[in-house]
C-alpha positions, 0 to 999 in steps of 0.5 A: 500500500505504501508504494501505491500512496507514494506514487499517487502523493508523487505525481500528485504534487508534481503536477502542482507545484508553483514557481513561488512554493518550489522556491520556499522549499528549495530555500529551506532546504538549502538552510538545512542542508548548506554548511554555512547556514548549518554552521550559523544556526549552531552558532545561535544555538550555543549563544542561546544556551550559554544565554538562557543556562539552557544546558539540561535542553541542549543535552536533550536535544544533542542525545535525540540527534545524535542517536536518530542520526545513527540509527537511521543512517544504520536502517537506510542501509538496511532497507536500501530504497531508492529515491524518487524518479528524476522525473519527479525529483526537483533535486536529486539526492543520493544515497538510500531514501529510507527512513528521512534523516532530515525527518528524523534528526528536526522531530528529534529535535523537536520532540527532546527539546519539547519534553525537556523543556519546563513551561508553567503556562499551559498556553506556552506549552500549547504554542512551543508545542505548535511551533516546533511541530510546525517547523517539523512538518514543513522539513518533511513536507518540503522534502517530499515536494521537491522530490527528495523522498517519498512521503512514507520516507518522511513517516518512517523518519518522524516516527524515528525521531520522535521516539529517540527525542521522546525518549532523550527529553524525558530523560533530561526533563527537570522537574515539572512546573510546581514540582521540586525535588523536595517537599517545598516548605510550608505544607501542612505535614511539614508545620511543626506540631502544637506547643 
């Protein structure tokens, strides 16, 4: 069922595809994959943490990157798919196709740096939780319009993601808004008893 989705989606989209759409995607794209914008992006990042003492979040999001990276570079030679045909490719990649290492490395990201993070507002955390997916989706999204993998390469490569970021944003978490590590002072079986 897979392939019969992904060609339909494939020739779906490249009948469709606009001048201004294809040159959004080919812009992210080149900022996700162009060492210079690589390089300034982690620049940033460490100006950030070093900034907000986000040290637990970079840890997070360092163990979920690394981790999916490996793995699925490890299953992209396991499974050993082809890339979509250069007739529907607007830029041609090598290598296998499956899982999506761009997928899985920015839903890694997302999804540690999500868990790993302590918000107090519900609505904060709604919103961090919109952003980060939304900067997720278009990774993948732009990945399959331009024809550098097939959509269940996406699939496979959040999936991936998200279970590694999962697993390194909960193992990094601090402790949950209003929650510490001791019983804070001032609760009722902590008063001392009557005198």
């Amino acid at each position: 069922m897979g392939g019969w989705v992904d060609d339909r989606l494939m020739h779906l989209l490249a009948a469709h595809r606009s001048e201004w759409a294809t040159g959004a995607a080919r812009t992210l794209m080149w900022i996700g994959t162009s060492p210079t914008a690589l390089a300034t992006v982690a620049l940033l990042a460490v100006v950030v943490v070093v900034a907000t003492r986000a040290y637990r979040q970079a840890g997070a999001v360092v163990l979920a990157v690394v981790t999916a990276d490996v793995v699925a570079r490890l299953l992209k030679e396991i499974i050993d798919r082809s890339r979509p045909p250069s007739d529907l490719a607007l830029v041609h990649l090598g290598g296998a196709s499956m899982p999506s290492t761009h997928a899985a490395l920015t839903s890694a990201a997302a999804t540690a740096l999500l868990l790993a993070t302590t918000l107090r507002s519900t609505r904060a955390r709604f919103l961090w939780a919109l952003i980060l997916a939304a900067g997720t989706a278009v990774v993948g999204v732009c990945m399959v319009y331009l024809g550098g993998h097939w959509p269940t390469d996406i699939v496979a490569g959040w999936t991936l993601g998200t279970t590694f970021g999962a697993g390194a944003g909960l193992l990094c978490r601090g402790p949950r808004a209003g929650q510490r590590g001791d019983q804070s002072p001032g609760r009722r079986d902590e008063q001392p008893q009557g005198s």
